[in-house]
C-alpha positions in Angstrom: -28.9 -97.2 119.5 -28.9 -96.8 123.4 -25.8 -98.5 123.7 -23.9 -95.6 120.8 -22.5 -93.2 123.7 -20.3 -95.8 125.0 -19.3 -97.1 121.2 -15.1 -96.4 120.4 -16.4 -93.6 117.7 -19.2 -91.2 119.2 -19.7 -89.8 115.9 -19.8 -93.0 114.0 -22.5 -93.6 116.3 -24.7 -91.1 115.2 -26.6 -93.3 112.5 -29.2 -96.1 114.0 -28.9 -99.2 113.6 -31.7 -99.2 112.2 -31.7 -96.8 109.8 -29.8 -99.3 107.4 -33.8 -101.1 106.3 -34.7 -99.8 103.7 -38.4 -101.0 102.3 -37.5 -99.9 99.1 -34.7 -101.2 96.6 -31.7 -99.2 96.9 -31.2 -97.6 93.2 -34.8 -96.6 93.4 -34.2 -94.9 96.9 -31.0 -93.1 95.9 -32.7 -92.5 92.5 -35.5 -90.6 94.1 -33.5 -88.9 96.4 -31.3 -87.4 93.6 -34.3 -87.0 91.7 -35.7 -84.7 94.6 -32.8 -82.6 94.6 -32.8 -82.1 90.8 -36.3 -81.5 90.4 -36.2 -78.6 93.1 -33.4 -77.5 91.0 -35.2 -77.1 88.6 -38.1 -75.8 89.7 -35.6 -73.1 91.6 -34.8 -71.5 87.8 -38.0 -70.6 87.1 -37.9 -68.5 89.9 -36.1 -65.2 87.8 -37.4 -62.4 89.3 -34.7 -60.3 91.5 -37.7 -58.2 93.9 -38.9 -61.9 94.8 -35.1 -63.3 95.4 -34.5 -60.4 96.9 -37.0 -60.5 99.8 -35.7 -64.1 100.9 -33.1 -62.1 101.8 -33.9 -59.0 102.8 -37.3 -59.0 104.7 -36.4 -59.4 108.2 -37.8 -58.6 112.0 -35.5 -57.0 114.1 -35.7 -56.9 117.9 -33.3 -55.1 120.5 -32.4 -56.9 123.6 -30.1 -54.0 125.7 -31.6 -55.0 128.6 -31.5 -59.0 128.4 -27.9 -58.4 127.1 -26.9 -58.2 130.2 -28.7 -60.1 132.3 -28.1 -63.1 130.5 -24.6 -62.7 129.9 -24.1 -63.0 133.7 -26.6 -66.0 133.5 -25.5 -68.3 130.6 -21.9 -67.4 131.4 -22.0 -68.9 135.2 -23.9 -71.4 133.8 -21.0 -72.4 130.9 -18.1 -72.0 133.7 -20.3 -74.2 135.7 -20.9 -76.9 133.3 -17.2 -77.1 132.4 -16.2 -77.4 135.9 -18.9 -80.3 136.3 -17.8 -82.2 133.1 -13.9 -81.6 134.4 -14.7 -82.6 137.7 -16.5 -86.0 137.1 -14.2 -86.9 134.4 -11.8 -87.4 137.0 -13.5 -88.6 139.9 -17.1 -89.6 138.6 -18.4 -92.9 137.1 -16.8 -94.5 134.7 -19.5 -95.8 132.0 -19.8 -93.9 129.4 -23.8 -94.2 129.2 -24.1 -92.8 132.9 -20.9 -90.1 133.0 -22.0 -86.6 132.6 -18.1 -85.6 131.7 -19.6 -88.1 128.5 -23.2 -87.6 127.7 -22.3 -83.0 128.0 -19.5 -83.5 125.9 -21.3 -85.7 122.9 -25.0 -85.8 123.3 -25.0 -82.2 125.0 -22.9 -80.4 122.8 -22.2 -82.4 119.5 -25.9 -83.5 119.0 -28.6 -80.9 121.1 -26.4 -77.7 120.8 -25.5 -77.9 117.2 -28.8 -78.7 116.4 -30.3 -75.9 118.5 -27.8 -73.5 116.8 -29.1 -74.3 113.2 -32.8 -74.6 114.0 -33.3 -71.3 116.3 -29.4 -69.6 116.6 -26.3 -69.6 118.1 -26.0 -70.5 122.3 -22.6 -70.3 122.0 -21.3 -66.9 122.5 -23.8 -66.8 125.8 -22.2 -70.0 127.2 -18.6 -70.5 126.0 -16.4 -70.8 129.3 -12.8 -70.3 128.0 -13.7 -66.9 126.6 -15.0 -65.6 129.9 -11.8 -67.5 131.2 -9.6 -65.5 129.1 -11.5 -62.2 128.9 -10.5 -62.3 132.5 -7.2 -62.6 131.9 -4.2 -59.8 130.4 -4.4 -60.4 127.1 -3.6 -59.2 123.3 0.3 -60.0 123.8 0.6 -60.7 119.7 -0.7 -59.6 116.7 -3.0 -62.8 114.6 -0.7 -63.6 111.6 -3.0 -63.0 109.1 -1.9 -65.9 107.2 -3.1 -68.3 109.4 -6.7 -67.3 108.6 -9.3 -70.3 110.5 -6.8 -72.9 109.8 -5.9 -73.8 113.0 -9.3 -74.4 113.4 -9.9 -76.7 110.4 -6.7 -78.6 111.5 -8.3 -78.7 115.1 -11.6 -80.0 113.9 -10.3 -82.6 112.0 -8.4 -83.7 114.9 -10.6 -84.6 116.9 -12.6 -86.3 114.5 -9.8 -88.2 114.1 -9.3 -88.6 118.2 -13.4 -89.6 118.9 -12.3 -92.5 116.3 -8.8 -94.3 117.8 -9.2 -92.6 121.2 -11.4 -93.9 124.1 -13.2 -90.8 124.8 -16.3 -92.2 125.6 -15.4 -95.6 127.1 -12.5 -94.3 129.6 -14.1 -90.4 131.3 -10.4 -89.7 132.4 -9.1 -89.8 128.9 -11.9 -87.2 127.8 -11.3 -85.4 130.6 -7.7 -85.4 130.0 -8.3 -84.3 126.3 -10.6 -81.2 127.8 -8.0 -80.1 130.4 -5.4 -79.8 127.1 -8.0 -77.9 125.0 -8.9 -75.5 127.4 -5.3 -74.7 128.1 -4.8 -74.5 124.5 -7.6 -72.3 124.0 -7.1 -70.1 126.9 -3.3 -69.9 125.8 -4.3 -68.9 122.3 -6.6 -66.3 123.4 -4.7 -64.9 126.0 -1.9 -64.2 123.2 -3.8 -63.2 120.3 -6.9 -62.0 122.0 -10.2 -63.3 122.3 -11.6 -61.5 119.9 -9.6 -62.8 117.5 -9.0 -66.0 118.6 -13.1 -66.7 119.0 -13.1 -65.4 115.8 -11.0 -66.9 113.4 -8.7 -69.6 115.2 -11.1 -71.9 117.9 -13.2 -74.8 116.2 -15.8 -74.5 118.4 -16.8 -71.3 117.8 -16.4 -71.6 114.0 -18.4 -74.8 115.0 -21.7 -73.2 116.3 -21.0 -69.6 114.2 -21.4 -71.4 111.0 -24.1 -73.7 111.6 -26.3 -71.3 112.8 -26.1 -69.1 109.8 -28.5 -71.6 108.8 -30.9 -70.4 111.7 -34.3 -68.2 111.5 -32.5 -66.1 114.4 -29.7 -63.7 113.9 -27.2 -61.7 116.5 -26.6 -58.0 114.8 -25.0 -55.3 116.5 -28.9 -54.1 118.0 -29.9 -57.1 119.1 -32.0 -60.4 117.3 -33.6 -60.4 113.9 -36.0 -62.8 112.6 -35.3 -63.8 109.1 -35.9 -66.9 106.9 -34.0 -69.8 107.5 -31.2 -70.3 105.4 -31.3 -66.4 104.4 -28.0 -65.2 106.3 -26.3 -68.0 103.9 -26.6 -65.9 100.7 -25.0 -63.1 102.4 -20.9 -61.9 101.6 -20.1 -61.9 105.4 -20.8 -65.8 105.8 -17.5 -66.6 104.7 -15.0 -64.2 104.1 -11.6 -66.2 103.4 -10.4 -69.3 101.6 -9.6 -70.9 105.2 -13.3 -70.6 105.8 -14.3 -72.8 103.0 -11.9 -75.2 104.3 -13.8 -75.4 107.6 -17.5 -75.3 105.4 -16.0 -78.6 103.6 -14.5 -80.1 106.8 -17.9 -79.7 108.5 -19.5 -81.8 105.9 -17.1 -84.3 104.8 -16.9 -85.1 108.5 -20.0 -86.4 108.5 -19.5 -88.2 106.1 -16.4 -89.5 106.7 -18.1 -90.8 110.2 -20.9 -92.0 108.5 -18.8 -94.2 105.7 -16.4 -96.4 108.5 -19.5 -97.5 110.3 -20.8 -99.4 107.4 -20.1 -102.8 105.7 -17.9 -101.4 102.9 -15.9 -98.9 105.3 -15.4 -101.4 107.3 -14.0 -103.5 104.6 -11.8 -100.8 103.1 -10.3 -100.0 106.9 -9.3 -104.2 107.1 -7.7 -103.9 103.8 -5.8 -101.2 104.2 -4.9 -102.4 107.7 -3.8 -105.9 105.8 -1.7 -104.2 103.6 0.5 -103.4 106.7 -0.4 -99.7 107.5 -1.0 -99.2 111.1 -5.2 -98.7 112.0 -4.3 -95.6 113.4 -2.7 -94.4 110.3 -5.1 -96.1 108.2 -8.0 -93.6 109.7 -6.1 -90.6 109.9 -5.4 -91.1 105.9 -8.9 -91.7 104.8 -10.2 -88.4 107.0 -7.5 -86.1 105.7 -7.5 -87.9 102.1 -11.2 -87.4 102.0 -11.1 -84.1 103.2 -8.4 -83.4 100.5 -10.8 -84.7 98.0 -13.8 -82.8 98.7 -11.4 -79.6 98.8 -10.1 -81.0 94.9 -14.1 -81.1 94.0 -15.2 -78.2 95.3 -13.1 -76.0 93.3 -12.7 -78.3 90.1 -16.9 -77.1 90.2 -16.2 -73.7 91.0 -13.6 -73.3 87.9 -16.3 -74.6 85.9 -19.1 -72.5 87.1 -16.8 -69.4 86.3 -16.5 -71.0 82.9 -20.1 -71.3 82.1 -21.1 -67.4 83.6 -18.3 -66.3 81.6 -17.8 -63.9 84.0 -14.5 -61.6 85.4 -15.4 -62.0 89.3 -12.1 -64.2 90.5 -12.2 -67.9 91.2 -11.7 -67.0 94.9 -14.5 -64.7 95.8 -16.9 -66.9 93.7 -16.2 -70.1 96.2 -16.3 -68.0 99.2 -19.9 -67.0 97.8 -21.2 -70.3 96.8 -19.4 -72.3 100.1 -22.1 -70.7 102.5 -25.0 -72.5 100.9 -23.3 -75.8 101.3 -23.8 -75.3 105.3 -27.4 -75.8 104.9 -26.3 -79.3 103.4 -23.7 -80.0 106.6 -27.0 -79.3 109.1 -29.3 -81.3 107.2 -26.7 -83.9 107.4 -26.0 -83.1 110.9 -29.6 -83.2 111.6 -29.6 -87.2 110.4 -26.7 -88.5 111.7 -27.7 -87.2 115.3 -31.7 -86.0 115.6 -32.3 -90.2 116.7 -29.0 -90.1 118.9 -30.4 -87.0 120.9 -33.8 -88.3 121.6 -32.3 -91.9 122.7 -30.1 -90.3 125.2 -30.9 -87.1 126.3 -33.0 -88.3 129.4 -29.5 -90.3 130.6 -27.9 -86.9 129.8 -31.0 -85.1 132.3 -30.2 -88.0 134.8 -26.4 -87.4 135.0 -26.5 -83.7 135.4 -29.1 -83.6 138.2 -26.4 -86.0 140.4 -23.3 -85.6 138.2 -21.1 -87.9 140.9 -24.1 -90.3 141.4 -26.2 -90.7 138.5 -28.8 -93.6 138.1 -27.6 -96.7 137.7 -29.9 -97.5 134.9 -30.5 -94.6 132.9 -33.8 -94.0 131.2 -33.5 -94.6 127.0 -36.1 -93.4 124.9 -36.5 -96.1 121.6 -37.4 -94.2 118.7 -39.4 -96.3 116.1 -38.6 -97.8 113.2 -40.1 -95.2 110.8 -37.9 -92.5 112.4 -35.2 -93.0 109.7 -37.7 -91.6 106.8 -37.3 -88.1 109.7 -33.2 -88.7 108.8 -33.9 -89.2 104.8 -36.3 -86.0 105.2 -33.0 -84.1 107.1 -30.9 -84.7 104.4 -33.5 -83.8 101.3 -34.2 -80.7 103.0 -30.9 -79.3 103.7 -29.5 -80.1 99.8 -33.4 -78.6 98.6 -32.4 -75.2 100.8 -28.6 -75.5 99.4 -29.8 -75.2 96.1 -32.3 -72.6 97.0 -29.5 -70.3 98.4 -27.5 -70.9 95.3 -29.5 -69.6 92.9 -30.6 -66.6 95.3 -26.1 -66.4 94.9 -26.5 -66.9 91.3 -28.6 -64.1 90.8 -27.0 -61.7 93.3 -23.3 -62.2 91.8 -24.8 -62.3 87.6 -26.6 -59.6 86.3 -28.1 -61.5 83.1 -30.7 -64.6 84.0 -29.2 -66.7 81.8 -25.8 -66.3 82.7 -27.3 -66.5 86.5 -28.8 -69.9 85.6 -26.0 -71.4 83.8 -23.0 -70.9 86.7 -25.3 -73.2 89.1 -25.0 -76.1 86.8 -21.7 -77.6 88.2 -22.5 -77.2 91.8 -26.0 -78.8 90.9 -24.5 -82.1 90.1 -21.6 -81.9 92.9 -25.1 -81.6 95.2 -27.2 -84.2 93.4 -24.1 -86.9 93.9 -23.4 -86.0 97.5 -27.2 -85.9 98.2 -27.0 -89.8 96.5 -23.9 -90.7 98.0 -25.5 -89.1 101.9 -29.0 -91.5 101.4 -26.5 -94.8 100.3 -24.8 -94.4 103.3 -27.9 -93.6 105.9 -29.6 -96.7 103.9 -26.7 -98.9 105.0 -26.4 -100.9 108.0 -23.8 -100.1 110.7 -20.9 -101.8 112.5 -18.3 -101.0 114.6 -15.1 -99.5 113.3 -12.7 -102.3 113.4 -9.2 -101.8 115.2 -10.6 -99.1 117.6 -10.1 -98.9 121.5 -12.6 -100.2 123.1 
């Protein structure tokens, strides 16, 4: 596991190696697993009455923060303009391992791992740290007006990009290539904001942003216009602010079919799949690009085949579209509890090499300290996933019962996305159950 930040894919190498032994025989693992998801299910629809739904919701602690607002603006800001220039900097001129580069261990286990799953657990760092937007809040900006068909999907195409990038790219065996890569996205970013404003941009067109904004909707703790509020996790996910657009659901399904997606060409029969396609002729970079967009295309196809359905069985007049931005929300709880077992083993492995490299960026240790986490840790992964599809389901019927006015009729819509959740829950343990290799026909 030590040895995943310098692997060709630094997502793929989110799942141990060990994570692939299973004690168990498989159809009884995945059987449980779906079983677990079901059963809560179940148990959810006997929960009917609205004042008890209602307080999931609604109870909340609120806390102003007028005068930390702006003491720690000026804090975490200098210290997110400071961490880029660091990464920048010893991209180009620091080390060039991948386990020792701090341009390397910020970028994957600093943001991609400890961030996102500090945003879903406790709230979003983000707007506190993000450089570009103090870069281009500096600036004249607000040249052009957003077209407002664009909606998040530069965003989604963004995301997917680089997804597809951490796959054929070298970004974490060759720093000056990642570096290269962050020297285009910030000019892209600042760019885009500087245009369109960062208001908008923040808001609807950069990934990152939509990145951390959307897991932590999951989160206990809440920005609002006052200040913080204390709520039950998952809560802010049943709300109608969550996701407001069809471009939004495109980034909800992107978030977790990524994960997948980077989960599925580590192991034996992604592997295989990548070598025939490859034999058939197509090029390997084509061959991953194709499986990431055709996969994303199919979870897109799913999602709303389920939603049609649901509208079917509610027999209700709210339109197709506002029902999947309602019930697309929930399915973030899924994407952190995902997120959460792809990377929670990753983090702890690496983040005292990631402690190492930023106290002496341009000189880190030679050997950098590796934690070993133990061979029951994958049963913390199998837990991730359970409880982020058992909170999903939760959230929907708390939907259900928001958006229907008769019980019944409640119960009855959430049958569709039930089984969508049961098979992805199934399909999320078969591939944390399997062992891992490396991507073939990558950079190395």
């Amino acid at each position: 596991m030590g040895s995943g930040v310098v692997a060709a894919s630094m997502t793929a190498s989110g799942l141990m190696d060990g994570s692939g032994d299973v004690a168990i025989p498989t159809w009884l693992y995945l059987a449980t697993g779906g079983g677990t998801v079901g059963a809560s299910a179940l148990l959810t629809m006997l929960v009917t009455d609205r004042d008890m739904i209602g307080t999931y919701h609604d109870h909340t602690l609120e806390a102003t923060i007028d005068r930390l607002r702006s003491g720690g603006s000026l804090l975490f800001g200098a210290i997110g303009l400071l961490g880029l220039a660091i990464i920048l900097v010893a991209g180009f001129v620091g080390p060039a391992i991948g386990l020792v580069s701090v341009t390397v261990l910020a970028t994957f286990v600093g943001g991609r791992a400890l961030l996102t799953i500090f945003a879903y657990t406790v709230g979003n760092p983000w707007p506190a740290l993000n450089p570009w937007r103090r870069i281009a809040t500096a600036l004249p900006n607000d040249f052009e007006t957003y077209p407002p068909a664009f909606g998040s999907w530069p965003a989604v195409v963004a995301l997917l990009t680089f997804v597809w990038l951490e796959v054929v790219a070298p970004l974490t065996t060759s720093t000056t290539v990642l570096a290269l890569m962050l020297v285009m996205y910030s000019l892209f970013t600042v760019s885009s904001a500087v245009i369109f404003s960062p208001e908008t941009w923040f808001r609807r067109g950069d990934p990152l942003s939509l990145w951390f904004r959307l897991y932590s909707a999951v989160a206990p703790i809440q920005r609002t216009p006052d200040g913080l509020e204390l709520r039950y996790p998952g809560s802010k996910l049943g709300e109608d602010d969550v996701i407001t657009d069809t471009s939004l659901v495109g980034f909800v399904l992107a978030l977790v079919w990524e994960l997948t997606y980077s989960g599925f060409i580590v192991t034996p029969a992604g592997v295989r799949t990548v070598e025939a396609l490859v034999g058939l002729g197509v090029p390997p970079v084509l061959v991953y690009l194709f499986l990431l967009v055709g996969g994303f295309a199919l979870f897109w196809k799913v999602y709303w085949i389920a939603i049609d359905r649901t509208r079917e069985r509610a027999e209700t007049y709210l339109s197709r579209e506002y029902l999947g931005l309602r019930f697309a929300a929930p399915l973030l709880a899924i994407a952190a509890g995902y997120h959460f077992a792809h990377y929670i083993a990753f983090a702890i492995s690496l983040w005292p090499a990631l402690v190492g490299a930023l106290a002496s960026p341009l000189s880190p240790p030679p050997n950098p300290t590796q934690y070993a986490v133990p061979g029951w840790f994958g049963y913390i992964e199998i837990a991730g996933i359970l409880v982020g599809h058992i909170l999903a389901v939760w959230i929907s019927h708390t939907v259900s019962f928001d958006l229907f006015p008769g019980k019944l009729q409640a119960i009855r819509s959430q049958y569709p996305l039930i089984v969508v959740m049961i098979v992805f829950t199934m399909a999320s343990l078969y591939l944390v159950s399997q062992g891992t290799m490396s991507p073939p026909y990558v950079p190395n």
